[in-house]
C-alpha positions in Angstrom: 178.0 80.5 54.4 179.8 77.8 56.8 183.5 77.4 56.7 183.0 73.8 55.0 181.0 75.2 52.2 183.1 78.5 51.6 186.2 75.8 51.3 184.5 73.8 48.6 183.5 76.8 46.6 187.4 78.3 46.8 189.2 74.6 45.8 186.3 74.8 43.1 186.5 78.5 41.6 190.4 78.8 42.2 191.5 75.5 41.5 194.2 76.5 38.5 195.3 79.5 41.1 198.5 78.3 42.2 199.7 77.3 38.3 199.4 80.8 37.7 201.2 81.8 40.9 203.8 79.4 40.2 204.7 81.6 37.3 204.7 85.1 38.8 206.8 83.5 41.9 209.1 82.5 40.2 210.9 85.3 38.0 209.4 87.9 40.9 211.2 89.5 43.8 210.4 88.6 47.5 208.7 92.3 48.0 206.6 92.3 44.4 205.8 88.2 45.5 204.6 89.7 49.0 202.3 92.2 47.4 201.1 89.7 44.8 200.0 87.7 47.6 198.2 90.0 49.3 196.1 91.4 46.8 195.3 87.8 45.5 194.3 86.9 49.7 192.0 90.2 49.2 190.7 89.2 45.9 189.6 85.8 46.7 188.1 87.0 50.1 186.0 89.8 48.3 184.7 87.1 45.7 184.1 84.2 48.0 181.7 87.1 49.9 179.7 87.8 46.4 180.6 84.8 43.9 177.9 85.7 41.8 179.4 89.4 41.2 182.9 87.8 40.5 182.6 89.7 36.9 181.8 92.8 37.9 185.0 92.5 41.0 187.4 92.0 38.4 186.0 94.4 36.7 185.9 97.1 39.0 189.6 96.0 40.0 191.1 96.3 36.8 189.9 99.5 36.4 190.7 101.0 39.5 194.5 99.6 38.1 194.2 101.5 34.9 193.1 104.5 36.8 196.1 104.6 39.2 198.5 104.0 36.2 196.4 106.8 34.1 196.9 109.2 37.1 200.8 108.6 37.3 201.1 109.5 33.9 199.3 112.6 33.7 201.7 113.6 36.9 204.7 113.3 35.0 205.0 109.8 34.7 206.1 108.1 31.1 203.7 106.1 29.9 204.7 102.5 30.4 202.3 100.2 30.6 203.3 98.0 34.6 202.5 94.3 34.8 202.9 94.8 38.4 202.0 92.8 41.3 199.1 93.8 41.8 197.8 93.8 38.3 199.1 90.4 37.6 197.0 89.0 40.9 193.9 90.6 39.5 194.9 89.0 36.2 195.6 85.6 37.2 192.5 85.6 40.0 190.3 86.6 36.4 192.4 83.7 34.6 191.6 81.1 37.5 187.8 82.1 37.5 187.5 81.8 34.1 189.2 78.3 34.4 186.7 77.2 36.7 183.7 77.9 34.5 181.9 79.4 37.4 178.8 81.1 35.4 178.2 77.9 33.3 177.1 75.5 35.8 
């Protein structure tokens, strides 16, 4: 995919992106907003590289969140559910696509 096209497809599928990052940026710290950042950079880059598998990325990302937080509690951990960073990228990432209608054109 050329750099033009990969452009028009990420204004297109993450258009609502920065409403929702708006939000997290501004009650978050300057290390959780650095994290957030990164894994939304990393989410958008593995979905622009497989659009059509976007479901099964968030998919796969959410759960690998779930089983980091499952693991911490069967260490010891109380069980509190985090909305961390990273689980609020993957959440507002999944928000974003679902804006964007992607599977409906």
């Amino acid at each position: 995919m050329e750099k033009q096209e990969r452009t028009a497809i990420e204004k297109r599928l993450f258009r609502t992106l920065k409403n929702y990052m708006h939000g997290y940026h501004s009650n978050a710290t300057e290390k959780e907003k650095e994290a957030y950042d990164a894994k939304v950079e990393q989410l958008k880059a593995r979905i622009l590289d497989d659009v059509e598998h976007a479901p099964e990325i968030i998919a796969e990302e959410f759960a690998a969140h779930q089983a980091k937080m499952y693991r911490a509690q069967m260490s010891g951990e109380y069980a509190t559910l985090k909305c961390n960073a990273e689980w609020k990228a993957i959440d507002n990432v999944y928000m974003a696509l679902i804006d964007s209608k992607p599977f409906k054109e």
